[in-house]
Backbone as CSV, one residue per row, in Angstrom:
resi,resn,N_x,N_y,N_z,CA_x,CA_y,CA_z,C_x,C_y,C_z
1,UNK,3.126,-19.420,-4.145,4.241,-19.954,-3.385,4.867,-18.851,-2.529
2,UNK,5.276,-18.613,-1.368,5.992,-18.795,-0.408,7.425,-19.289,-0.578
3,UNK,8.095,-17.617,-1.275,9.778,-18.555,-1.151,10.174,-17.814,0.315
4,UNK,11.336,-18.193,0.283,12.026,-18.110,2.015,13.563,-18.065,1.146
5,UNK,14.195,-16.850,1.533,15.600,-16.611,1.374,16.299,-16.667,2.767
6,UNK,17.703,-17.174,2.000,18.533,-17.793,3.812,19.862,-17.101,3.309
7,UNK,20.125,-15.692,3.976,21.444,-15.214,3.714,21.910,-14.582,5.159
8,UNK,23.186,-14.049,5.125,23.813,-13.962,6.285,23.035,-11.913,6.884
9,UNK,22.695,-11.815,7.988,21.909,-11.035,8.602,22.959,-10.099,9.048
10,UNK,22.036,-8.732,8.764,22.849,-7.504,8.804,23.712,-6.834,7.475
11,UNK,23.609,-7.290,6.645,24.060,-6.949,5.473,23.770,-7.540,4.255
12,UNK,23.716,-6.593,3.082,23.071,-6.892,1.837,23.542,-7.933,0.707
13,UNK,24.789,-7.395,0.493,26.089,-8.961,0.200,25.405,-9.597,-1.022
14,UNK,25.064,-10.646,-1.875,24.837,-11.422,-2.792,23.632,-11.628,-2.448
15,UNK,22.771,-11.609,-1.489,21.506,-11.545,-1.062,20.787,-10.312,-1.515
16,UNK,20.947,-9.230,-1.689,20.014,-8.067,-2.794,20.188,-8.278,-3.909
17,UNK,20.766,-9.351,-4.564,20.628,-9.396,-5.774,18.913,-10.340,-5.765
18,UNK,18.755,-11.286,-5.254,17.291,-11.977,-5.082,16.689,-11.158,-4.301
19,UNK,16.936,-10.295,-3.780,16.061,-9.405,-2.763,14.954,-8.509,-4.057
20,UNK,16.210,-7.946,-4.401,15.848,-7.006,-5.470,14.668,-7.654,-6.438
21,UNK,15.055,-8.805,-7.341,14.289,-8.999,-8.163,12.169,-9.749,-7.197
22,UNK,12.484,-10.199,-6.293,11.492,-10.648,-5.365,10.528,-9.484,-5.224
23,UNK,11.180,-8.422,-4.388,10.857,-7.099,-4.840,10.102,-6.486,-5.556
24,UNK,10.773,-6.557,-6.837,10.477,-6.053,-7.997,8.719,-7.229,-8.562
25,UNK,8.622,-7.814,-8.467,8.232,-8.593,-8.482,6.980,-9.041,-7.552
26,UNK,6.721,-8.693,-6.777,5.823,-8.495,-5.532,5.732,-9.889,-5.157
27,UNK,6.682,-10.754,-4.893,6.692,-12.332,-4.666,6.316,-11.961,-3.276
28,UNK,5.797,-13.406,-2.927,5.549,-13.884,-1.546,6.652,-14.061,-1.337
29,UNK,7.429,-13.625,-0.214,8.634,-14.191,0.817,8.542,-13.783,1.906
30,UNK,10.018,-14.426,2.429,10.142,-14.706,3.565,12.004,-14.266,3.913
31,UNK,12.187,-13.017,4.547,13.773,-12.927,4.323,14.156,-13.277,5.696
32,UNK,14.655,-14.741,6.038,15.065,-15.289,6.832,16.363,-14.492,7.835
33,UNK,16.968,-13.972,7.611,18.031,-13.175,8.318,17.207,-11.704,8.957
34,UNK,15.978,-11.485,8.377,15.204,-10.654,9.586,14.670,-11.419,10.269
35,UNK,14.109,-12.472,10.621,13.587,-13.149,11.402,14.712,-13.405,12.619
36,UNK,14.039,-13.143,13.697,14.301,-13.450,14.914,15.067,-14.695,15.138
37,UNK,16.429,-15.463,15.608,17.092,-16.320,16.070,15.867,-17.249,16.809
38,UNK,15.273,-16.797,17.857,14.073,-17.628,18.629,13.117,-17.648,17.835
39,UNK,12.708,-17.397,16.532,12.064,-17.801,15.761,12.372,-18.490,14.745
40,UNK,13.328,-19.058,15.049,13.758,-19.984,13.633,14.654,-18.957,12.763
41,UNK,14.464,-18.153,12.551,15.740,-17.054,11.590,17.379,-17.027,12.475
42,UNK,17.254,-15.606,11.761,19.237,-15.733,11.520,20.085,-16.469,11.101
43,UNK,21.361,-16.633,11.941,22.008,-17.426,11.650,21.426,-18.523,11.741
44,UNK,21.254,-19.003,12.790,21.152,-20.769,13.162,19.804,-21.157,12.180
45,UNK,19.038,-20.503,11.357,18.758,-20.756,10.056,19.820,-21.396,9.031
46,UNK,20.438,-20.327,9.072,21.660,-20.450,8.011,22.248,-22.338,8.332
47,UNK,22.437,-22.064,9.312,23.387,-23.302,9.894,22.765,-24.664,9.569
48,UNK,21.444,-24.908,10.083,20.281,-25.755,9.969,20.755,-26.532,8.525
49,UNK,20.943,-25.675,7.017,20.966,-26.367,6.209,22.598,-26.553,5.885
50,UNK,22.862,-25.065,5.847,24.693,-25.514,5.809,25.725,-26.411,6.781
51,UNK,25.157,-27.345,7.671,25.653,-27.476,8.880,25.158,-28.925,9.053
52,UNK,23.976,-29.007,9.558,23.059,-29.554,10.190,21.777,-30.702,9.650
53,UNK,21.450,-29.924,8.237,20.497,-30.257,7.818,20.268,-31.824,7.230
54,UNK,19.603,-32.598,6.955,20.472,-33.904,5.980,19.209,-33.901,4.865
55,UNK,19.905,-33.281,3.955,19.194,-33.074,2.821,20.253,-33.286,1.482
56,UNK,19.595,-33.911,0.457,20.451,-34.770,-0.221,21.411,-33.713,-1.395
57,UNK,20.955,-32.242,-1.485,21.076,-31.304,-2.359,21.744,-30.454,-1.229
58,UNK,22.771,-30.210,-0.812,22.975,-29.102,0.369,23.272,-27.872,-0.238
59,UNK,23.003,-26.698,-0.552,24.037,-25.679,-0.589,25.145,-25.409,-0.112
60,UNK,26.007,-24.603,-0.630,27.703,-24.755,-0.358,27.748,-23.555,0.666
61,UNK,26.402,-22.290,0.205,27.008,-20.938,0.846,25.731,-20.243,0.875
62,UNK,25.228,-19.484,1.527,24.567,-18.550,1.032,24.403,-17.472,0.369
63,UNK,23.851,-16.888,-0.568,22.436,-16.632,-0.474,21.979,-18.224,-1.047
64,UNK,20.864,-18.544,-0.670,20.092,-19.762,-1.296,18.639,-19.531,-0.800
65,UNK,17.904,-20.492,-1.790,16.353,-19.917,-1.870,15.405,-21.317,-1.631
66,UNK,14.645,-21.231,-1.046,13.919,-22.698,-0.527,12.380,-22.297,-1.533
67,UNK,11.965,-22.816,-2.322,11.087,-22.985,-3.255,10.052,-24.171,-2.959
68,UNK,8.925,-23.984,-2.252,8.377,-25.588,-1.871,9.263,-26.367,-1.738
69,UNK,9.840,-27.680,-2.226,10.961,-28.293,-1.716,11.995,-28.557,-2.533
70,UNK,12.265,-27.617,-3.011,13.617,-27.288,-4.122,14.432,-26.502,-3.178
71,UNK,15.267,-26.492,-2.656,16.946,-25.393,-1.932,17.812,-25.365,-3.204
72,UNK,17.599,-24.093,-3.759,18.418,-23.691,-4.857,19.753,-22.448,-4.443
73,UNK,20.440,-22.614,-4.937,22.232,-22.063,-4.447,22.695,-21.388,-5.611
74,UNK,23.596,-20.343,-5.186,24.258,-19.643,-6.120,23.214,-18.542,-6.461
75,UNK,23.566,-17.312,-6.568,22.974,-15.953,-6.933,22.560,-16.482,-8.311
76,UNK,23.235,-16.448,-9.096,23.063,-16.428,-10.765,22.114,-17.815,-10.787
77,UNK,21.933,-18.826,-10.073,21.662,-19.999,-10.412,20.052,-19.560,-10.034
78,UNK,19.974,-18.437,-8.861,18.501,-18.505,-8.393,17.701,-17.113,-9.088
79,UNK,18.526,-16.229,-9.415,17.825,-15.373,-10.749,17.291,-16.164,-11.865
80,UNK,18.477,-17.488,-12.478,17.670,-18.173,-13.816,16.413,-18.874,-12.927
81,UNK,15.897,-19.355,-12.146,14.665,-19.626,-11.578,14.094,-18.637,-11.445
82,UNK,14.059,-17.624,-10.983,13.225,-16.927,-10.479,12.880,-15.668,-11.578
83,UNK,13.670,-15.853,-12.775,13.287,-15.285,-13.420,12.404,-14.985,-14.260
84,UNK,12.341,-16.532,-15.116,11.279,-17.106,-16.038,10.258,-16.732,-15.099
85,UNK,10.059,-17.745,-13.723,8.751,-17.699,-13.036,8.278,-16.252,-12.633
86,UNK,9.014,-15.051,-12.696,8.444,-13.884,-12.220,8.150,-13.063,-13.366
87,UNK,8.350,-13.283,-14.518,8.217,-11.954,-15.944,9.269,-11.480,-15.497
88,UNK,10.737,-11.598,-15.663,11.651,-10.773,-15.778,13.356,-11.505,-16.461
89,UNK,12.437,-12.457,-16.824,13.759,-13.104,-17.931,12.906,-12.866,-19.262
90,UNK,13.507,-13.319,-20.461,12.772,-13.853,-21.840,12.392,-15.122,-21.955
91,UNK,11.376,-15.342,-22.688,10.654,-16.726,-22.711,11.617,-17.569,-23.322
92,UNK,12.309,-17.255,-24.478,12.614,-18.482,-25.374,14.275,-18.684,-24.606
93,UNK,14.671,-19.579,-25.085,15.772,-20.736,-24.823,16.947,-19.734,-24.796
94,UNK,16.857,-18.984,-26.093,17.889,-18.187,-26.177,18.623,-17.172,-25.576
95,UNK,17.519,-16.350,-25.242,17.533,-14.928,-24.592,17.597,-15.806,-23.172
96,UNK,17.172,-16.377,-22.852,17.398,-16.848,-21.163,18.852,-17.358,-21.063
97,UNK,19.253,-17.957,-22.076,20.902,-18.186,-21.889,21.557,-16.872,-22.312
98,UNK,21.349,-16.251,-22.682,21.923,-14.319,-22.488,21.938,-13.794,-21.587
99,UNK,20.938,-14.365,-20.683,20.883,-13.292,-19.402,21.274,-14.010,-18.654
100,UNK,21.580,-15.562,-18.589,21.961,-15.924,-17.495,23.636,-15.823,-17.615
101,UNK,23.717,-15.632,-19.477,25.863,-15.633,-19.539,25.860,-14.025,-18.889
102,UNK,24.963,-13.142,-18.953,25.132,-12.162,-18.275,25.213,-11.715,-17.031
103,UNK,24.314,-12.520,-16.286,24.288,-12.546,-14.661,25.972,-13.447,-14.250
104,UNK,26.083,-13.741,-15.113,27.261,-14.892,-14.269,28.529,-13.556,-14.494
105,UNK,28.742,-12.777,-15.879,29.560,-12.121,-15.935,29.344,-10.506,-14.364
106,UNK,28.311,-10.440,-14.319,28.015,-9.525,-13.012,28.885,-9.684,-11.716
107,UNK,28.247,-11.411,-12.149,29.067,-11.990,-10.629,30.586,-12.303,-10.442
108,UNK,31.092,-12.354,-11.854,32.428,-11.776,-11.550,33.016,-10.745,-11.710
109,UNK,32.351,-9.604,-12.146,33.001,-8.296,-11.406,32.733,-8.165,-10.051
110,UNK,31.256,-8.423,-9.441,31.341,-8.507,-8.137,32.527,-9.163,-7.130
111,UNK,32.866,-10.474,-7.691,34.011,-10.917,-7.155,35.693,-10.051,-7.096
112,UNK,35.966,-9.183,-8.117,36.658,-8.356,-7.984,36.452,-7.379,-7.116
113,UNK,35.032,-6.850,-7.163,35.043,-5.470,-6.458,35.406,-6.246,-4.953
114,UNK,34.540,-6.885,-4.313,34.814,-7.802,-3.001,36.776,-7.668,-2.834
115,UNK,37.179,-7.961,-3.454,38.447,-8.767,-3.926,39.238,-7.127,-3.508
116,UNK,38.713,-6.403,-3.350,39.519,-4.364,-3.262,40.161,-4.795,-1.772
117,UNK,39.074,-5.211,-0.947,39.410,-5.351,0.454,39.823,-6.157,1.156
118,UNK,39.216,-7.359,0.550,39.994,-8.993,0.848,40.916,-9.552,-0.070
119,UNK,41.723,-8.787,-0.604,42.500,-9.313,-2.079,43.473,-10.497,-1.237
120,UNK,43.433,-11.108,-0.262,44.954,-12.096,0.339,43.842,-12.791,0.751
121,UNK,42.533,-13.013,1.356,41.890,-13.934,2.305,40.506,-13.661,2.635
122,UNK,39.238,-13.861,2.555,37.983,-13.641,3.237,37.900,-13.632,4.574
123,UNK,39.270,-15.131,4.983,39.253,-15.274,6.664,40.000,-14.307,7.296
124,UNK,40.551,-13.331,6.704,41.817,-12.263,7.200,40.735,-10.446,7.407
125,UNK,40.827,-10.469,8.619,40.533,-8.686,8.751,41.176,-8.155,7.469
126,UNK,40.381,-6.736,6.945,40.705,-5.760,6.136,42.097,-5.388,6.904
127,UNK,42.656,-4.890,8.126,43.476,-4.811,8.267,44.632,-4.920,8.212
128,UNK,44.450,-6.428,8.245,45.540,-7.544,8.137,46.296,-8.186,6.659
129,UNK,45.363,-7.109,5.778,45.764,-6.718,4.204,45.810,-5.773,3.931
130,UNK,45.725,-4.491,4.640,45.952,-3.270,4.044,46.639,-3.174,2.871
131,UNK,48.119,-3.155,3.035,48.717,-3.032,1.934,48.392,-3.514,0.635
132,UNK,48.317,-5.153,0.357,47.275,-5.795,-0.697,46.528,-5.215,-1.139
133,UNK,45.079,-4.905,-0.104,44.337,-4.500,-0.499,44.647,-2.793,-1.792
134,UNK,45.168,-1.985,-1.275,45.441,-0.616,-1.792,46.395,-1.391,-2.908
135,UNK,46.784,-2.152,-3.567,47.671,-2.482,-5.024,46.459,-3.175,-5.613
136,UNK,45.283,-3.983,-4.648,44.709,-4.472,-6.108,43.277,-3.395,-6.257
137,UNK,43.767,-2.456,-5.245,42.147,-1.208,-5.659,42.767,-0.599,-7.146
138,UNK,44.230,-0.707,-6.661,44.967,0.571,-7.853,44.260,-0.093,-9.443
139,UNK,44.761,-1.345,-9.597,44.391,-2.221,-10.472,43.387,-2.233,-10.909
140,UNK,42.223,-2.578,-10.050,40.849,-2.645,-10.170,40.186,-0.946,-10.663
141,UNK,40.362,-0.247,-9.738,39.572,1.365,-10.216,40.267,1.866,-11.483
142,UNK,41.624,1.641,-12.099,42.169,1.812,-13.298,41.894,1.207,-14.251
143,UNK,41.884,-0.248,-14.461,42.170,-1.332,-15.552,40.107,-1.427,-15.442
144,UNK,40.479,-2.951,-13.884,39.438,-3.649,-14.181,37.402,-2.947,-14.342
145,UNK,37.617,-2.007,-13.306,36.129,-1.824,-13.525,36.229,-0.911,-14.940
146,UNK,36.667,-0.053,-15.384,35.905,0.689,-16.311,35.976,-0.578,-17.634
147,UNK,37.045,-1.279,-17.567,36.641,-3.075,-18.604,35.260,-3.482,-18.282
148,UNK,34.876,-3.737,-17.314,33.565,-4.058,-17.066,32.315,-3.640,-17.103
149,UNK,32.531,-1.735,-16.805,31.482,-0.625,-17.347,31.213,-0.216,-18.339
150,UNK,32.336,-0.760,-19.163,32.357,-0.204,-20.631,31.655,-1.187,-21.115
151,UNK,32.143,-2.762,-21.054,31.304,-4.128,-21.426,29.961,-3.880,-21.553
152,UNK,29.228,-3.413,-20.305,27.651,-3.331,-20.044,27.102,-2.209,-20.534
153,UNK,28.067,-1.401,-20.909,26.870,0.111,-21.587,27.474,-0.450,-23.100
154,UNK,28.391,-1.264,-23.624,28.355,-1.778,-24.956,26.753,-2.661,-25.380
155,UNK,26.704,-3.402,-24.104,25.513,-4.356,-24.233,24.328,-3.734,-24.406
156,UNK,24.292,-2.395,-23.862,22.991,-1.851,-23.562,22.833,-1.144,-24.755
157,UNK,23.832,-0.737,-25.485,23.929,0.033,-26.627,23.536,-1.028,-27.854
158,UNK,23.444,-2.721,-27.828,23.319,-3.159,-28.955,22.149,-3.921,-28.900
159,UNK,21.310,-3.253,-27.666,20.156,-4.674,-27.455,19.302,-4.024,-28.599
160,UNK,19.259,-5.104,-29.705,18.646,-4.768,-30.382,17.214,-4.134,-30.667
161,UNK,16.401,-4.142,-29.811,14.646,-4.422,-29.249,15.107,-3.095,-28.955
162,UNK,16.414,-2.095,-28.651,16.510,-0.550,-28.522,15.127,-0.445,-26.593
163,UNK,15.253,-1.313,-25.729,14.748,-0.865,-24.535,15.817,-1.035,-23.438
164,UNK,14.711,-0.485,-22.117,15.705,0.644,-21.675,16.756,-0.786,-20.978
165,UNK,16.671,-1.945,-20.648,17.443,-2.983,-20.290,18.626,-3.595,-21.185
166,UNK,19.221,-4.230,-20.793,20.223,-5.013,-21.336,19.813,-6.213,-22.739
167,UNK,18.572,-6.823,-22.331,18.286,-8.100,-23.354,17.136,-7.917,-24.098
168,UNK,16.114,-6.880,-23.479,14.883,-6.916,-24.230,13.970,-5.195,-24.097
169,UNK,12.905,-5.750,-24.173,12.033,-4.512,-24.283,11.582,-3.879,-22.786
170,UNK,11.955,-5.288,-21.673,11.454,-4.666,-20.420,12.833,-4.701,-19.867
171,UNK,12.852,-4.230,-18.293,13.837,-4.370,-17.455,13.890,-6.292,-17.217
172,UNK,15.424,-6.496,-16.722,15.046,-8.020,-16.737,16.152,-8.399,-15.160
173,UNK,15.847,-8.914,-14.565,16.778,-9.485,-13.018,18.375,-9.148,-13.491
174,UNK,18.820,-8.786,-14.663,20.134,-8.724,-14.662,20.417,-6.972,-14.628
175,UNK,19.315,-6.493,-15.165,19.354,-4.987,-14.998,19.311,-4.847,-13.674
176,UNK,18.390,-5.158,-12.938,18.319,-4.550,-11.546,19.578,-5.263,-10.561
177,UNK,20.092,-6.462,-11.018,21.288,-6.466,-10.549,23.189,-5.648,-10.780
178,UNK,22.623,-4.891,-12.378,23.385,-4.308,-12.506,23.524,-2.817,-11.642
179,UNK,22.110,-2.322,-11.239,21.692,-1.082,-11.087,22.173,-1.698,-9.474
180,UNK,22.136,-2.333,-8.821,22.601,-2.495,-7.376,24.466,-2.670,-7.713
181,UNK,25.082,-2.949,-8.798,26.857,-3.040,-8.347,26.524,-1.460,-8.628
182,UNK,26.414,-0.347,-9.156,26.672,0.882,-9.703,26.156,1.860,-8.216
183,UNK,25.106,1.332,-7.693,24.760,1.588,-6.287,26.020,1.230,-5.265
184,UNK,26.412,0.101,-5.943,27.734,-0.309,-4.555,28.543,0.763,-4.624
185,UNK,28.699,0.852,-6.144,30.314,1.134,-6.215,30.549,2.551,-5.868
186,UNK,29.099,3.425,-5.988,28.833,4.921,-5.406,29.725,5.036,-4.316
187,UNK,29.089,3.990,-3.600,29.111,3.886,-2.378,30.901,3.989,-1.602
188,UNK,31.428,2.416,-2.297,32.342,2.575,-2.004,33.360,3.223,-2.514
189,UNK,33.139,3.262,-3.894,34.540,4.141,-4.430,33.293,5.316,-5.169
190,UNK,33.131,6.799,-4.512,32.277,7.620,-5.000,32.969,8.730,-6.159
191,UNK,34.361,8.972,-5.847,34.952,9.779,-7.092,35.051,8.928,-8.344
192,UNK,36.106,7.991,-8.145,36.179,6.850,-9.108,35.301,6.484,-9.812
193,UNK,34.020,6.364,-9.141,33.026,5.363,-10.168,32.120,6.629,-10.950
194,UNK,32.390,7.621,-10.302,31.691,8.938,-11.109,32.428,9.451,-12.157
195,UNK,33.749,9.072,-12.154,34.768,9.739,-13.242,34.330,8.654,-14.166
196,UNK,34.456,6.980,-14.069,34.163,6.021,-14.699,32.677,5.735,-15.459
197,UNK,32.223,6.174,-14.773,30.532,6.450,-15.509,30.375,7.360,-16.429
198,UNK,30.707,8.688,-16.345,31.348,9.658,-17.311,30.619,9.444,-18.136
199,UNK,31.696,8.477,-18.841,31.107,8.166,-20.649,30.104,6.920,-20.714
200,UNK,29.525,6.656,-19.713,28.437,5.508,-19.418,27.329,6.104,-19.259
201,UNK,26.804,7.020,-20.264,25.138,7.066,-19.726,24.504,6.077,-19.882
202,UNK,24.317,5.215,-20.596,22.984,3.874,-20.898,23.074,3.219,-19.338
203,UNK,24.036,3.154,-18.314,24.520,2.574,-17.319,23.553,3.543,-16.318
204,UNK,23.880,4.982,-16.459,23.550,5.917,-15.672,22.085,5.679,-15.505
205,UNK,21.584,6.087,-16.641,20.148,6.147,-16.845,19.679,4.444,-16.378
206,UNK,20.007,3.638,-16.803,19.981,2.323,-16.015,19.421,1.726,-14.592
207,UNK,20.681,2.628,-13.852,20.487,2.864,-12.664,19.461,3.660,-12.113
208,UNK,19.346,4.881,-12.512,18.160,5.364,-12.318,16.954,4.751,-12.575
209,UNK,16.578,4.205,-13.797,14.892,3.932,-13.994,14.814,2.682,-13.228
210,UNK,15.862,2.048,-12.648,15.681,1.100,-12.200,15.170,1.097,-10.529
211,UNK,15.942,2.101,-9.850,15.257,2.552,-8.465,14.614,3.523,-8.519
212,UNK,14.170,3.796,-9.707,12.936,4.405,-9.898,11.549,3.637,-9.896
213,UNK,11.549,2.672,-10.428,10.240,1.933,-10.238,9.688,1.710,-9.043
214,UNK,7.794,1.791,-9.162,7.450,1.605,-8.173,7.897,1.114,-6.529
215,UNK,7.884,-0.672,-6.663,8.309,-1.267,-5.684,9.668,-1.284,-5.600
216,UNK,10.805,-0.866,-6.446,12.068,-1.248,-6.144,12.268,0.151,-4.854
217,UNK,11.212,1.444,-5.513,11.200,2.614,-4.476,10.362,2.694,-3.204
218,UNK,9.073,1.925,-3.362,9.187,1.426,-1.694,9.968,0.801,-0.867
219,UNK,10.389,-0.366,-1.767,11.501,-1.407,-1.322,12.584,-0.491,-0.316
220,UNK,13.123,0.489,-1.044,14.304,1.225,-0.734,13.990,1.973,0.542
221,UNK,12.929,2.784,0.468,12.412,3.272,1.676,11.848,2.641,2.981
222,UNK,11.635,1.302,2.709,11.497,0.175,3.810,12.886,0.283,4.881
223,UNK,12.080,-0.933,5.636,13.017,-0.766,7.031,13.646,-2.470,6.536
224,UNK,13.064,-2.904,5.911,14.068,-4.636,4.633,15.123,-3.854,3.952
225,UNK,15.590,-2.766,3.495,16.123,-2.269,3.041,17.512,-2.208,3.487
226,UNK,18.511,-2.898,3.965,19.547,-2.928,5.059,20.568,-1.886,4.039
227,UNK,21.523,-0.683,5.046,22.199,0.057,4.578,23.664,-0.890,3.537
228,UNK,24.172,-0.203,2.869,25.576,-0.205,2.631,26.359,-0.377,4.042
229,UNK,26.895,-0.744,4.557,28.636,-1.089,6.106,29.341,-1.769,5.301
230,UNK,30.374,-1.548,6.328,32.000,-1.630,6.053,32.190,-3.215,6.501
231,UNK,31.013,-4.097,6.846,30.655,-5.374,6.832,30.242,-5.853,5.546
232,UNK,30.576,-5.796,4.717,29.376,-5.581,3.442,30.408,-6.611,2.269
233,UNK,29.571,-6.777,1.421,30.331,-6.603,-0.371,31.164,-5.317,-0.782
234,UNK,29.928,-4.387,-0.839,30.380,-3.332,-0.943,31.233,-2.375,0.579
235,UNK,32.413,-1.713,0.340,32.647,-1.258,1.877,33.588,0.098,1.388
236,UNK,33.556,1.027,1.929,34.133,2.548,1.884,35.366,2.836,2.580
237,UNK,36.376,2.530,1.964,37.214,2.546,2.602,38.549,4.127,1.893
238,UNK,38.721,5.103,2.354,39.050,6.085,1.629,40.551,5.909,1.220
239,UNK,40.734,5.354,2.095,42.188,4.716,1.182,42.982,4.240,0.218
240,UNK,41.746,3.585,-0.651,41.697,2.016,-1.265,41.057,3.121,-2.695
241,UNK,40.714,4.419,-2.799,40.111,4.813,-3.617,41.179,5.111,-4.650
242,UNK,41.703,5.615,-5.761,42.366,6.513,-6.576,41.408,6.721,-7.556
243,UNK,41.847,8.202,-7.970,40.662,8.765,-9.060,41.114,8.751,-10.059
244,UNK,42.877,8.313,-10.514,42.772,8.937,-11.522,44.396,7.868,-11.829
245,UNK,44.409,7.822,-12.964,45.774,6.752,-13.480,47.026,7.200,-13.134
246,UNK,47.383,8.978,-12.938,48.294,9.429,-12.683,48.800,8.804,-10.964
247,UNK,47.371,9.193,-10.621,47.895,9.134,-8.883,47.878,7.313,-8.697
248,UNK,47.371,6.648,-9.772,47.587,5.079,-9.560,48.760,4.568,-9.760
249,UNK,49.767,5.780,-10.490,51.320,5.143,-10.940,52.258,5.538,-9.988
250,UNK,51.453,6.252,-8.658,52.574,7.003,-7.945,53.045,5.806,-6.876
């Protein structure tokens, strides 16, 4: 099969999370937001089904994944597909509902981290929240992420099977989606998330063996590979950073 991903072009956003595991994975695809506008890609892809299309299943948003004639929606919803079918979930009933209560918990720290720069509106310029934005970074780089870093190197510390992933003996779509927020968060908050990692090696090392593998390291060195911008999920904004609880109470 021939899947075809439909996400918004020029940036990585909730779309490297299926990038990644596809990737990893050496699937046949098709990443619709490189494709040419006069070829059927980009946006007016996008639009075709969110817009346009009359199909009885619509997606609400992108990223979404066209599977022969399945259009499946939601990040977390298209890892539990694409997981089983690629070797990178667990077979039985159980462990696949672990990784998928796990992918969903990903996706709401992601929604926080997002939430640093747009904390009042998605439809509102970063600008036009400055202030907002810098009270809920304070919040977030103090309280909420190291709650959330600590959560996942707890997990990694109790998978019982003792490998180097979160649920089992191999890496699984929720690792390599973890190893891309720890990539974001470099990115955007680089003191912060290094003071916060600290006491997170299982996280550290994580991250590493994870863009360490073969194809995730061609992947990276590709020209599919779209940078980190200040268009992004992730975005660098030096303002919005604090390193440390003292300077968060000032």
């Amino acid at each position: 099969m021939i899947y075809e991903l439909y996400y918004w072009p020029g940036i990585q956003g909730r779309g490297e999370f299926v990038r990644l595991v596809l990737e990893d994975a050496a699937a046949h695809y098709v990443d619709v937001a490189l494709v040419p506008e006069e070829k059927g890609g980009g946006v007016s892809a996008l639009e075709h089904y969110l817009e346009g299309a009359d199909i009885e299943r619509p997606p609400f948003a992108p990223p979404f994944l066209k599977a022969g004639r399945q259009l499946i929606g939601q990040t977390a919803n298209i890892l539990l597909f694409l997981g089983a079918r690629l070797g990178l979930a667990p077979r039985d009933a159980s462990g696949k509902l672990w990784l998928h209560q796990l992918q969903l918990t990903v996706a709401d720290f992601v929604v926080e981290i997002h939430d640093t720069h747009h904390p009042i509106g998605s439809g509102l310029y970063y600008e036009q929240q400055r202030p907002a934005a810098k009270r809920r970074s304070k919040d977030f780089l103090v309280n909420r992420m190291p709650k959330f870093l600590n959560y996942f190197e707890r997990v990694l510390e109790r998978n019982p099977s003792n490998g180097p992933g979160m649920v089992r003996t191999s890496i699984t779509y929720v690792d390599l989606s973890m190893a891309q927020v720890i990539a974001g968060l470099r990115y955007a908050f680089p003191t912060a998330s290094r003071n916060a990692l600290r006491i997170c090696p299982r996280l550290r090392a994580l991250h590493d063996q994870v863009f360490a593998r073969p194809r995730i390291k061609r992947y990276l060195a590709s020209e599919r590979r779209l940078a980190f911008n200040n268009d992004d999920l992730f975005r660098r904004y030096p303002e919005l950073e604090i390193h440390d609880k003292a300077s968060a109470r000032q």
